[in-house]
CHARMM-style PDB file with segment names, atoms N, HN, CA, C and O in Angstrom:
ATOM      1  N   UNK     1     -16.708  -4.242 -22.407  1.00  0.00      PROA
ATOM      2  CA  UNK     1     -17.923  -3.497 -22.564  1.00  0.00      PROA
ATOM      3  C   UNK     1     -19.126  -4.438 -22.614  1.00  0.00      PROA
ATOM      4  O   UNK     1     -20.149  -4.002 -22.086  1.00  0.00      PROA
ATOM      5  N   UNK     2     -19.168  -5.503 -23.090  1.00  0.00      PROA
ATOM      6  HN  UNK     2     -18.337  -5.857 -23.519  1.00  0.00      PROA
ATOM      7  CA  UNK     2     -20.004  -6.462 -23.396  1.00  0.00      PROA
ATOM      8  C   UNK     2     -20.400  -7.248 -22.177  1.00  0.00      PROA
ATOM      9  O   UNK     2     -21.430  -7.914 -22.078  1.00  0.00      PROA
ATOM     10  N   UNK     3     -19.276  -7.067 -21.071  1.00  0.00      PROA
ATOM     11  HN  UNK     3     -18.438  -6.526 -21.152  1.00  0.00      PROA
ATOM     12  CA  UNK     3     -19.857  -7.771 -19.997  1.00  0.00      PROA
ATOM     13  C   UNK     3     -20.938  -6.772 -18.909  1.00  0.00      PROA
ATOM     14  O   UNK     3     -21.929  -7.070 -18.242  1.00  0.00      PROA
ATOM     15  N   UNK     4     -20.164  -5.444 -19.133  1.00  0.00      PROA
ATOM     16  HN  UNK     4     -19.359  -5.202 -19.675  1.00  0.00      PROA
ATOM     17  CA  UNK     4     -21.021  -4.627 -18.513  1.00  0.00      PROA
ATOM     18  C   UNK     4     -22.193  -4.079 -18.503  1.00  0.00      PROA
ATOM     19  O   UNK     4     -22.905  -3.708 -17.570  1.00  0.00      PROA
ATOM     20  N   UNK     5     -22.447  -4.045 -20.601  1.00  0.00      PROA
ATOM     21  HN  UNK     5     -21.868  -4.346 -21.360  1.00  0.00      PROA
ATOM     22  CA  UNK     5     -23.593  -3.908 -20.633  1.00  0.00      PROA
ATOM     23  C   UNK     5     -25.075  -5.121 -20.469  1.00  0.00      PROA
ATOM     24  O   UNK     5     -26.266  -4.965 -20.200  1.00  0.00      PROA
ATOM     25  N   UNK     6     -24.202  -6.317 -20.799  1.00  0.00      PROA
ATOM     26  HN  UNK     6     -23.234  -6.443 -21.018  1.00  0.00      PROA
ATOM     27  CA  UNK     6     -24.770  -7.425 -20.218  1.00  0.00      PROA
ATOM     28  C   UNK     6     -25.548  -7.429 -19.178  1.00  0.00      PROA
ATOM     29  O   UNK     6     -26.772  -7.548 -19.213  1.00  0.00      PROA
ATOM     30  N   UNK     7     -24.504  -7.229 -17.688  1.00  0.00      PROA
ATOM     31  HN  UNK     7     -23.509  -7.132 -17.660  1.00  0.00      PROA
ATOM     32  CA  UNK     7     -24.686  -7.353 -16.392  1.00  0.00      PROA
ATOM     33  C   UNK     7     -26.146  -6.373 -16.128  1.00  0.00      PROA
ATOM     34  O   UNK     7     -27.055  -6.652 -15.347  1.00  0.00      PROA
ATOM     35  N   UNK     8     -26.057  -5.196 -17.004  1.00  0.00      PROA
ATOM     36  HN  UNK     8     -25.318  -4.969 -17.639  1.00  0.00      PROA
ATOM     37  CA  UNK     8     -26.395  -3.783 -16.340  1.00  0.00      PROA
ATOM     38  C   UNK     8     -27.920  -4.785 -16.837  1.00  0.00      PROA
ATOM     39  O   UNK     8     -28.815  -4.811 -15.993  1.00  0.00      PROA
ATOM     40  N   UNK     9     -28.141  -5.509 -18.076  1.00  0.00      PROA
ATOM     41  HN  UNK     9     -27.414  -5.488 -18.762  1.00  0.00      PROA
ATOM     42  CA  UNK     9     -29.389  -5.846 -18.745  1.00  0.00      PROA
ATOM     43  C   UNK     9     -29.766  -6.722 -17.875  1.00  0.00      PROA
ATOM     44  O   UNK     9     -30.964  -6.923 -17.672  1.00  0.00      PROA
ATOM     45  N   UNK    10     -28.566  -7.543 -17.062  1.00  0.00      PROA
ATOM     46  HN  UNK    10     -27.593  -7.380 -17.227  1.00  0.00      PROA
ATOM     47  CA  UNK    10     -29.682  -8.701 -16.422  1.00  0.00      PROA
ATOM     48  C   UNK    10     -29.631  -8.603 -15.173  1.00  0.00      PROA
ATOM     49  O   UNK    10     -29.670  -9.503 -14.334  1.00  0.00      PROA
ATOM     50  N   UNK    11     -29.487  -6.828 -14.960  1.00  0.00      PROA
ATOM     51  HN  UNK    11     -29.455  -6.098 -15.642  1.00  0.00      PROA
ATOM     52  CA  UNK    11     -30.150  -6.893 -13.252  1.00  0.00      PROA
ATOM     53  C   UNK    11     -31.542  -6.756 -12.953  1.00  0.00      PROA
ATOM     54  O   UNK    11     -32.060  -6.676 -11.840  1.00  0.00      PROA
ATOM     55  N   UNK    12     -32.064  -6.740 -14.035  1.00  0.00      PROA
ATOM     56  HN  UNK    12     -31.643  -6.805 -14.939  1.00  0.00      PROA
ATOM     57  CA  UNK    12     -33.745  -6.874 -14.189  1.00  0.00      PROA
ATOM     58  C   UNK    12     -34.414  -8.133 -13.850  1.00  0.00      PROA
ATOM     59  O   UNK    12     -35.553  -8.487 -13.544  1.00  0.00      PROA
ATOM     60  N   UNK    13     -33.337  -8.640 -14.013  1.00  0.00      PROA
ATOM     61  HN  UNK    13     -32.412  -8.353 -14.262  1.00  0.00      PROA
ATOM     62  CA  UNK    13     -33.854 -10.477 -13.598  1.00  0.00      PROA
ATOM     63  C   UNK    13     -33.910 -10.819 -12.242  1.00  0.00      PROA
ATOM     64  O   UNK    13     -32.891 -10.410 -11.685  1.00  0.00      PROA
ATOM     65  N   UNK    14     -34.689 -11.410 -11.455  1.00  0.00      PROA
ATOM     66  HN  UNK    14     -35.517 -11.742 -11.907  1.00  0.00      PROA
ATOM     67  CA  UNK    14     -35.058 -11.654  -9.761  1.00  0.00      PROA
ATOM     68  C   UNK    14     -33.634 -13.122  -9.906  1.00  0.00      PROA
ATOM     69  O   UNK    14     -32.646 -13.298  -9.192  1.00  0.00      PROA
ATOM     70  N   UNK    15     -33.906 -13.563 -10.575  1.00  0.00      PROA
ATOM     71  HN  UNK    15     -34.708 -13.420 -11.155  1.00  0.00      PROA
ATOM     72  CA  UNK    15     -32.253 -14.728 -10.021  1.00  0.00      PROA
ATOM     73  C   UNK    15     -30.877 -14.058 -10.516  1.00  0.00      PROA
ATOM     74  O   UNK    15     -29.831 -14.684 -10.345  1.00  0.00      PROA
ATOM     75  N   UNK    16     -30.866 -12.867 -11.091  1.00  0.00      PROA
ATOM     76  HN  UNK    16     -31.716 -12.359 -11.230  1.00  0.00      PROA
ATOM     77  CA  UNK    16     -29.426 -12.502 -11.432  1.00  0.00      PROA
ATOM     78  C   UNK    16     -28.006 -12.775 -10.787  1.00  0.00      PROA
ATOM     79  O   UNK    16     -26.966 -13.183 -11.304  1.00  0.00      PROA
ATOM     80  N   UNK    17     -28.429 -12.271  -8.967  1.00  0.00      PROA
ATOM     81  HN  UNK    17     -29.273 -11.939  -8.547  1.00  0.00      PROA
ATOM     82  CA  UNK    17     -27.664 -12.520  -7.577  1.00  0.00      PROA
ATOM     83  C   UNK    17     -27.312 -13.862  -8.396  1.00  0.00      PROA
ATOM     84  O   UNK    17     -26.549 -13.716  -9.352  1.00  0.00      PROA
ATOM     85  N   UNK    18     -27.715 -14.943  -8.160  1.00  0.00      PROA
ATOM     86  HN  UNK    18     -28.334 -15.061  -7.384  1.00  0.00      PROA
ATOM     87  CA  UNK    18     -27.625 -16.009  -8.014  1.00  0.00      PROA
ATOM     88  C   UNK    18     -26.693 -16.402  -9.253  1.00  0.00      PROA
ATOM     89  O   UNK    18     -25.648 -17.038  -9.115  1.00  0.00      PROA
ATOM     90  N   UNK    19     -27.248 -15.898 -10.621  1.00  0.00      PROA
ATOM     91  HN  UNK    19     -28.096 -15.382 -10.733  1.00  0.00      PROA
ATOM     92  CA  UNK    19     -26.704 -16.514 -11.703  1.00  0.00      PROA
ATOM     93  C   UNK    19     -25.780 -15.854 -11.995  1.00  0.00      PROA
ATOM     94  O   UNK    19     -25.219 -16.265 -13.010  1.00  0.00      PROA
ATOM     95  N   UNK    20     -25.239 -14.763 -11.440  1.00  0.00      PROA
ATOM     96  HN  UNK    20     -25.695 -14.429 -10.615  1.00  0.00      PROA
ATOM     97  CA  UNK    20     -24.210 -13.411 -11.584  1.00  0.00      PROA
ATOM     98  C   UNK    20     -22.893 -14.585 -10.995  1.00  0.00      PROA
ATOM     99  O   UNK    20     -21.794 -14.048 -11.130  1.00  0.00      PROA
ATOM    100  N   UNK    21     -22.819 -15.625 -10.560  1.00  0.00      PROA
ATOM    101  HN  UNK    21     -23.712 -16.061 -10.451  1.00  0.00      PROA
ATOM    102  CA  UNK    21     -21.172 -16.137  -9.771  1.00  0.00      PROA
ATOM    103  C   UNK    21     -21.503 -17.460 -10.651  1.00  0.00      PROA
ATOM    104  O   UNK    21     -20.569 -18.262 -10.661  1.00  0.00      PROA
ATOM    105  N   UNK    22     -23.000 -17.960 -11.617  1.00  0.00      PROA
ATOM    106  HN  UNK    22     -23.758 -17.308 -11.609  1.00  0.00      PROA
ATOM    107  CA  UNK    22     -22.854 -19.152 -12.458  1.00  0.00      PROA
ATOM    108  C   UNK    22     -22.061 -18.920 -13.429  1.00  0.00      PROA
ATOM    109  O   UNK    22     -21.248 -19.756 -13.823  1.00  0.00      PROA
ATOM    110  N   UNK    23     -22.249 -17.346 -14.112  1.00  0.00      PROA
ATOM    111  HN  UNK    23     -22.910 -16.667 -13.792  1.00  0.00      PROA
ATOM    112  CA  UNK    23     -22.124 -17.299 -15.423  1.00  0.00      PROA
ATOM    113  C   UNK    23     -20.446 -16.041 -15.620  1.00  0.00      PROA
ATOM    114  O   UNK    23     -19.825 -15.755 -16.644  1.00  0.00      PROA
ATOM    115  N   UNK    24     -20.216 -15.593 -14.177  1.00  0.00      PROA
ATOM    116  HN  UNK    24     -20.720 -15.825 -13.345  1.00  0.00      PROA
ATOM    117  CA  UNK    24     -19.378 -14.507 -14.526  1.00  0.00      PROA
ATOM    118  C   UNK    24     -18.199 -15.375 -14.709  1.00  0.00      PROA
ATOM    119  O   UNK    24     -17.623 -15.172 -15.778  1.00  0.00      PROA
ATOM    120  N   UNK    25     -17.646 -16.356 -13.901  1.00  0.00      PROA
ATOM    121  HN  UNK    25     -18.114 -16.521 -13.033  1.00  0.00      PROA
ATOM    122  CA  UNK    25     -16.530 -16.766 -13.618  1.00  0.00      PROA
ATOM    123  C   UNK    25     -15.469 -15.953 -13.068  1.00  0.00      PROA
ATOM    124  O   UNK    25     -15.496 -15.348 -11.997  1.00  0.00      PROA
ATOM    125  N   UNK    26     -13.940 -16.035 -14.448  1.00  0.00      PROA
ATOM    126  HN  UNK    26     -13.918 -16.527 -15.319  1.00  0.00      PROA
ATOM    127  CA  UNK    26     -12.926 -14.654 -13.598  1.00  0.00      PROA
ATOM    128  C   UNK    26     -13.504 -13.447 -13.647  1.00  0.00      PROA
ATOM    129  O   UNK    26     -13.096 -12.545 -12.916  1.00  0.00      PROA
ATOM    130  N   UNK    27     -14.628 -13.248 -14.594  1.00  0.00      PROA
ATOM    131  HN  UNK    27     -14.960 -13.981 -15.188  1.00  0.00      PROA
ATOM    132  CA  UNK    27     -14.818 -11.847 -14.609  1.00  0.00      PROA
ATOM    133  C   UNK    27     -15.222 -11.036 -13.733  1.00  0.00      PROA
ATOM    134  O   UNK    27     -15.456  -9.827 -13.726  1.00  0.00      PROA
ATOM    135  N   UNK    28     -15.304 -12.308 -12.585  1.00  0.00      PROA
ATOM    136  HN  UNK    28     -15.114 -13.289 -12.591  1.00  0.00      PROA
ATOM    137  CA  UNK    28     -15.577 -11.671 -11.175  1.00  0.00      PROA
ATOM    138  C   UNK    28     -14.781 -10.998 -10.569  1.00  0.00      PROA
ATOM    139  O   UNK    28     -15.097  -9.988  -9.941  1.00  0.00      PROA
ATOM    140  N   UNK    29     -13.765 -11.397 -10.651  1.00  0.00      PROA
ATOM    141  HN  UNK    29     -13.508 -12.218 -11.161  1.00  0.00      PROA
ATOM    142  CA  UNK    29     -12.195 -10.918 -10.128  1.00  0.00      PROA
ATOM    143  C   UNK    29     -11.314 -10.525 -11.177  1.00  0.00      PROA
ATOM    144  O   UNK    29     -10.101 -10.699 -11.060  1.00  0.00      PROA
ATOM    145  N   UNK    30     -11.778 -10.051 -12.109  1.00  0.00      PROA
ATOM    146  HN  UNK    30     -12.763  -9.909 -12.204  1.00  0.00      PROA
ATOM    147  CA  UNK    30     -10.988  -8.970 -12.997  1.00  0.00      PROA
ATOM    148  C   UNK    30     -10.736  -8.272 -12.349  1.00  0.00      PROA
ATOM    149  O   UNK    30     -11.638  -8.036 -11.545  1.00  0.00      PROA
ATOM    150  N   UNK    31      -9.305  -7.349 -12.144  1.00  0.00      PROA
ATOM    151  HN  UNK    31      -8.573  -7.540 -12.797  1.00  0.00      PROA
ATOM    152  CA  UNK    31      -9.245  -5.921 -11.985  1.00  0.00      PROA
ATOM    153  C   UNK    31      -8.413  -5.403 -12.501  1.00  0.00      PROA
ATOM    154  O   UNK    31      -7.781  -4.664 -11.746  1.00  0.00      PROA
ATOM    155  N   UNK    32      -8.030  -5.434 -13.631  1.00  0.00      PROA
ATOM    156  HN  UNK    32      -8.543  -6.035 -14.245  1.00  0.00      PROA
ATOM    157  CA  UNK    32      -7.000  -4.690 -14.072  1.00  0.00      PROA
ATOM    158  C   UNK    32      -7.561  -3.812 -15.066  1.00  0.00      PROA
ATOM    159  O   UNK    32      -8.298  -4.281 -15.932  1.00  0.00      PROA
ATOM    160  N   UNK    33      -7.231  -2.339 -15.021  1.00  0.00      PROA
ATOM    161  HN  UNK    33      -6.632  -1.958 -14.317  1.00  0.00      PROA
ATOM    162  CA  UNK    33      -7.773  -1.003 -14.786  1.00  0.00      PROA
ATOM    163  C   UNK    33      -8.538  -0.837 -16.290  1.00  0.00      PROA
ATOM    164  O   UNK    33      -9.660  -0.352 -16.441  1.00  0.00      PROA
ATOM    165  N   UNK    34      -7.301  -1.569 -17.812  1.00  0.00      PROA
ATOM    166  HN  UNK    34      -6.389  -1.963 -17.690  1.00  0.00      PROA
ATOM    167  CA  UNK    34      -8.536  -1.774 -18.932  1.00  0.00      PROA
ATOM    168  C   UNK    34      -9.497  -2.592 -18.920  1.00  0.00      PROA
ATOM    169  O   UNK    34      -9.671  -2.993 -20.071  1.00  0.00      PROA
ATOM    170  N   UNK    35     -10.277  -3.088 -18.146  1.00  0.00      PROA
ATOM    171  HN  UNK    35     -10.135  -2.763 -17.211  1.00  0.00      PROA
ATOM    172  CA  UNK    35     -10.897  -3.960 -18.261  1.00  0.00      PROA
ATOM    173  C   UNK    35     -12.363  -3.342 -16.964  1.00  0.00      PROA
ATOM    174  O   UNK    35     -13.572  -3.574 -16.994  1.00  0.00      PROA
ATOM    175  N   UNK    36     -11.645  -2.641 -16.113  1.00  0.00      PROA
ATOM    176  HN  UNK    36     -10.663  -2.452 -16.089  1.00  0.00      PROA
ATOM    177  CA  UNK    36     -12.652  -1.678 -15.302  1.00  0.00      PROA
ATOM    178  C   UNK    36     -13.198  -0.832 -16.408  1.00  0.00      PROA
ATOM    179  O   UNK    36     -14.411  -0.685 -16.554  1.00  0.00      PROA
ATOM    180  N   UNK    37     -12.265  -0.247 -17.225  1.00  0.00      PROA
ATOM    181  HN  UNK    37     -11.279  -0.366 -17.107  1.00  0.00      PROA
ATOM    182  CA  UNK    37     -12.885   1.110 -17.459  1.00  0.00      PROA
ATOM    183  C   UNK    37     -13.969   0.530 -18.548  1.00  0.00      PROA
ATOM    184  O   UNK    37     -15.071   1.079 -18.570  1.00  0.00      PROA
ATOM    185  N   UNK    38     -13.745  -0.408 -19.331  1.00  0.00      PROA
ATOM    186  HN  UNK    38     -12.850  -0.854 -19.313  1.00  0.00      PROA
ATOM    187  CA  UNK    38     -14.942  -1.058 -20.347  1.00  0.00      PROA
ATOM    188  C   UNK    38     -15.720  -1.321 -20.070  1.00  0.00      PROA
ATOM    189  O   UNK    38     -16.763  -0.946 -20.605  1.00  0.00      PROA
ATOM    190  N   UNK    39     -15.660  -2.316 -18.828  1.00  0.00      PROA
ATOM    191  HN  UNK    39     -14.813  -2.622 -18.393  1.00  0.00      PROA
ATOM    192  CA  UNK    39     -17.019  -3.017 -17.991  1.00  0.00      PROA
ATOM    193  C   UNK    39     -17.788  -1.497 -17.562  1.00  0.00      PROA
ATOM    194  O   UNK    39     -18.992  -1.746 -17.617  1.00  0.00      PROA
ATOM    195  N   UNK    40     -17.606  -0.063 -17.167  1.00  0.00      PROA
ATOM    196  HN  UNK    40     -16.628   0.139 -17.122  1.00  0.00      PROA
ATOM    197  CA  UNK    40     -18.002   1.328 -16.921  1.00  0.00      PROA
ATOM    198  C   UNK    40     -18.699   1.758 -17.958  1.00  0.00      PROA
ATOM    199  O   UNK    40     -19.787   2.333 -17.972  1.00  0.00      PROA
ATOM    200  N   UNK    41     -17.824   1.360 -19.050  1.00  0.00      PROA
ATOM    201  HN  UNK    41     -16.940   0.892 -19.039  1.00  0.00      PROA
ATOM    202  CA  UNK    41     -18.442   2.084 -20.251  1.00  0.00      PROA
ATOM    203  C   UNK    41     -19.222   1.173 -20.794  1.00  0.00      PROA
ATOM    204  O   UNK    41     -20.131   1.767 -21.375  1.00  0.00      PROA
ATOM    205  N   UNK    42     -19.364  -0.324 -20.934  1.00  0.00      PROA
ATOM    206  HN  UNK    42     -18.626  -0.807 -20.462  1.00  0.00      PROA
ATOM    207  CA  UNK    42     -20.790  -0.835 -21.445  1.00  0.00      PROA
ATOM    208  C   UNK    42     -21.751  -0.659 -20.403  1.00  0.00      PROA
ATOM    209  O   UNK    42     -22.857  -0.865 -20.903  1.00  0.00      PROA
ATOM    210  N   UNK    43     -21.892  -0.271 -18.743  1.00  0.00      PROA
ATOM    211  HN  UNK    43     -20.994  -0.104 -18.336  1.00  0.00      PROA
ATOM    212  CA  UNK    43     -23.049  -0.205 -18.597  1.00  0.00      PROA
ATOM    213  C   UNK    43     -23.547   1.111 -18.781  1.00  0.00      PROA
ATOM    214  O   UNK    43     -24.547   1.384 -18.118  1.00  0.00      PROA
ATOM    215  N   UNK    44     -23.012   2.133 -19.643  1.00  0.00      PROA
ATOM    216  HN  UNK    44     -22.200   1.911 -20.182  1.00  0.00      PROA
ATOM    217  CA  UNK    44     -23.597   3.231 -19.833  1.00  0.00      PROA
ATOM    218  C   UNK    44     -23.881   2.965 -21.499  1.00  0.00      PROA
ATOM    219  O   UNK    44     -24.056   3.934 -22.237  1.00  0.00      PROA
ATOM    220  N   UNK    45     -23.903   1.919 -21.893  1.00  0.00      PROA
ATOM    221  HN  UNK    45     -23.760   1.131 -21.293  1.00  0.00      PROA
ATOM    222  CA  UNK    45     -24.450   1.490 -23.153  1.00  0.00      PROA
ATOM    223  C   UNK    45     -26.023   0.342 -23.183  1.00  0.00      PROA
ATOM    224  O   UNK    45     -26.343  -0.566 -22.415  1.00  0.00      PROA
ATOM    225  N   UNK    46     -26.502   0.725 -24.033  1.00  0.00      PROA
ATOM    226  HN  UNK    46     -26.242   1.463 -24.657  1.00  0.00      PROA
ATOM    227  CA  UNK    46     -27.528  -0.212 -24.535  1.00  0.00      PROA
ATOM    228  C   UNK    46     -27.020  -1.765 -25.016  1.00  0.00      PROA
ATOM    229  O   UNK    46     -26.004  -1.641 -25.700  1.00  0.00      PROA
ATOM    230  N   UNK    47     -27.391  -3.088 -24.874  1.00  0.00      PROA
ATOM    231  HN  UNK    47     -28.215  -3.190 -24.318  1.00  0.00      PROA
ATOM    232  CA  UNK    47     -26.823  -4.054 -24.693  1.00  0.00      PROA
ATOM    233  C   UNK    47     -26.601  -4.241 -26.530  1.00  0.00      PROA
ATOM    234  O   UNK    47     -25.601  -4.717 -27.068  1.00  0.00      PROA
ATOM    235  N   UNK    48     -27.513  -3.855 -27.045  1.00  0.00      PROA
ATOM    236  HN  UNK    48     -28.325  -3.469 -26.608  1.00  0.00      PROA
ATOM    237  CA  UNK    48     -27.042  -4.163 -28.752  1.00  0.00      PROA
ATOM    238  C   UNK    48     -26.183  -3.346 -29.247  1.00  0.00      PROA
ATOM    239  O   UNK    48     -25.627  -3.602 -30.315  1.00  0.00      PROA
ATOM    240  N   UNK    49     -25.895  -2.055 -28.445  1.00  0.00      PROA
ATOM    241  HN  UNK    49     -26.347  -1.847 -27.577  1.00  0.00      PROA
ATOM    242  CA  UNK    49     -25.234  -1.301 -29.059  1.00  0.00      PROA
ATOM    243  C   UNK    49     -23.560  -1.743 -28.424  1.00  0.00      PROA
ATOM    244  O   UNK    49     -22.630  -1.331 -29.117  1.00  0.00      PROA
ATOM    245  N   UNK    50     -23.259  -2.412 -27.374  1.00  0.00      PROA
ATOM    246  HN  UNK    50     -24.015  -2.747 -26.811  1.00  0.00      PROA
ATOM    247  CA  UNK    50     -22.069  -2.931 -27.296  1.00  0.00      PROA
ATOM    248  C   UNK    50     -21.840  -4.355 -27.739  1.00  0.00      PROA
ATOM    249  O   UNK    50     -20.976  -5.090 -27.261  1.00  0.00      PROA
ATOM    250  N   UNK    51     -22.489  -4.603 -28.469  1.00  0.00      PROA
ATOM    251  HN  UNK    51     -23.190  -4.005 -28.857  1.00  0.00      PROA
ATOM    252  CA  UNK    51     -22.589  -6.033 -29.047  1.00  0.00      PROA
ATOM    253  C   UNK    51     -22.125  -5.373 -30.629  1.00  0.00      PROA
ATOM    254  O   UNK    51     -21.059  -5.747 -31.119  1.00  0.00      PROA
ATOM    255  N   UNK    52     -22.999  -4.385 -31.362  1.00  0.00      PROA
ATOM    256  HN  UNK    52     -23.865  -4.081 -30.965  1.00  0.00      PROA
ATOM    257  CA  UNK    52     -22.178  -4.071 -32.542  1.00  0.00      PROA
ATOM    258  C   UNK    52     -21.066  -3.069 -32.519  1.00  0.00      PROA
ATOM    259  O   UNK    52     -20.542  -2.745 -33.585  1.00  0.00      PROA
ATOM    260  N   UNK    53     -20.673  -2.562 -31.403  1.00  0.00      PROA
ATOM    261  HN  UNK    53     -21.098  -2.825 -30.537  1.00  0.00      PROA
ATOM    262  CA  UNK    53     -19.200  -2.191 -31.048  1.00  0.00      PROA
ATOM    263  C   UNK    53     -18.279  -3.353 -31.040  1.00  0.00      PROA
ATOM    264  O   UNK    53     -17.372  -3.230 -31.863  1.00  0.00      PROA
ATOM    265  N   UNK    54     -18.248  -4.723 -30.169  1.00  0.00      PROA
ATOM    266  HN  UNK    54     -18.986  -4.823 -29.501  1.00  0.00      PROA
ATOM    267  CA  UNK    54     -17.840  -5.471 -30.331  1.00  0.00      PROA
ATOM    268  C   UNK    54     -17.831  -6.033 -31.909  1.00  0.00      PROA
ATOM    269  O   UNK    54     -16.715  -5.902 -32.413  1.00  0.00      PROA
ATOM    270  N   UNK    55     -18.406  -6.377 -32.424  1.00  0.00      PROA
ATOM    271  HN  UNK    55     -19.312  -6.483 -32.016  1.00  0.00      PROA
ATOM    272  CA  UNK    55     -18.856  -6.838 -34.129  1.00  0.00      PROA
ATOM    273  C   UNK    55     -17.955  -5.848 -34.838  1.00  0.00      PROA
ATOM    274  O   UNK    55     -17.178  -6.450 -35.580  1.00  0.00      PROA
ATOM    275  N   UNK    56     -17.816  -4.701 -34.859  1.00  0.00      PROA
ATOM    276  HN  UNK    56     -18.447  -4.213 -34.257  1.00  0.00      PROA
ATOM    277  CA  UNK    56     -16.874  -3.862 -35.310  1.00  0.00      PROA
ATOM    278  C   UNK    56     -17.903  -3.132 -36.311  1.00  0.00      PROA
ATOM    279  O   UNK    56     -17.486  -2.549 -37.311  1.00  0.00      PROA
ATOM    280  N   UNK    57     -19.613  -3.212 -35.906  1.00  0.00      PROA
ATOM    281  HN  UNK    57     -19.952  -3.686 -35.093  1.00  0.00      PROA
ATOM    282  CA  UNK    57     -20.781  -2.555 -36.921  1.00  0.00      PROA
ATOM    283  C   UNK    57     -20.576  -0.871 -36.386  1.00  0.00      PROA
ATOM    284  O   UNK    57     -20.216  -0.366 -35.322  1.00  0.00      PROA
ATOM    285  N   UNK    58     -20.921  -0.436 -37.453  1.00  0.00      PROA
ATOM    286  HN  UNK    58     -21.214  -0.847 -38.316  1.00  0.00      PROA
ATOM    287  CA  UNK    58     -21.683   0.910 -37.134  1.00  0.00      PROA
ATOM    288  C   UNK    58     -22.673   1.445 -35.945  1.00  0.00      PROA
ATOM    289  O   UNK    58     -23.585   0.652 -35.714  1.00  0.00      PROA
ATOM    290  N   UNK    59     -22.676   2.472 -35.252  1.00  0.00      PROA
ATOM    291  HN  UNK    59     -21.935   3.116 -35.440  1.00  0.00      PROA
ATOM    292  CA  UNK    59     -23.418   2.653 -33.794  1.00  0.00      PROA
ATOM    293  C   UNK    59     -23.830   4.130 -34.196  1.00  0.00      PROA
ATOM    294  O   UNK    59     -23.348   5.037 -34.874  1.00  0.00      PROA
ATOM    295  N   UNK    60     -24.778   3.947 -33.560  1.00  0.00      PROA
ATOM    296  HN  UNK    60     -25.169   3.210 -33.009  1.00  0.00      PROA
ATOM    297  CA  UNK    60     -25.562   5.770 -34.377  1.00  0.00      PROA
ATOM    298  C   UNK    60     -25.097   6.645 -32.957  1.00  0.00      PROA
ATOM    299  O   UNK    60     -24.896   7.858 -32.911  1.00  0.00      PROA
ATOM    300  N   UNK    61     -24.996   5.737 -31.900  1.00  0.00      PROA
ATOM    301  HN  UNK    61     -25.159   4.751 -31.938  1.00  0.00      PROA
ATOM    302  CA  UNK    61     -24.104   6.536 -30.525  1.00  0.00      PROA
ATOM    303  C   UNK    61     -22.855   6.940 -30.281  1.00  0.00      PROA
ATOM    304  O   UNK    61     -22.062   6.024 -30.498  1.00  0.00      PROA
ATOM    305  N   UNK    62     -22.342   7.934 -29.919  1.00  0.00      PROA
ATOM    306  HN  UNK    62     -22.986   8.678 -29.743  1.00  0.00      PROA
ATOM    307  CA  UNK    62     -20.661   7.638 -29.152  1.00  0.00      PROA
ATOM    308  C   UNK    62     -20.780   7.120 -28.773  1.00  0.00      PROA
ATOM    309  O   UNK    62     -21.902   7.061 -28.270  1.00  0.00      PROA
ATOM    310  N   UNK    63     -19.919   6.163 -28.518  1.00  0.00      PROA
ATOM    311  HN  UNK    63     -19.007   6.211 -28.926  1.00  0.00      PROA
ATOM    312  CA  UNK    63     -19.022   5.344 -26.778  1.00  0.00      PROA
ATOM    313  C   UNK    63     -19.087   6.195 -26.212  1.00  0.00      PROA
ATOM    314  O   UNK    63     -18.780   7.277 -26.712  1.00  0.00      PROA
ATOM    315  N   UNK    64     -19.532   6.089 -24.855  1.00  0.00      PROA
ATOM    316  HN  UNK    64     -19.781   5.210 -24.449  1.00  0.00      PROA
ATOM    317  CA  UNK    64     -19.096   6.905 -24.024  1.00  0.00      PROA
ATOM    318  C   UNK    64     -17.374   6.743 -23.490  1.00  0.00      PROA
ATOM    319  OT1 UNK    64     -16.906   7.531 -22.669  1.00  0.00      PROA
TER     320      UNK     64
END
């Protein structure tokens, strides 16, 4: 979730393209299907709010 909502935050950035294959590594070539469906569901999250999902804090949202 944390990578997705990440990604989704730093497509706002004009070098993202670029820094998206510095910084992803395997997570480029993940595919195994738990790991799709999280990366789905943090970009339908706010980036702090899958950061204190991760943390194991309180979220005033569902997960989607």
């Amino acid at each position: 979730m944390l990578w997705g909502a990440g990604e989704k935050e730093a497509e706002r950035l004009r070098a993202w393209a670029e820094e998206r294959g510095k910084r992803g590594g395997a997570l480029l070539e993940e595919a195994r299907p738990e790991f799709a469906g999280a990366f789905h569901r943090g970009r339908d999250l706010d980036l702090w709010d899958a950061v204190a999902i991760a943390l194991g804090e309180e979220v005033d949202q569902t997960v989607p």
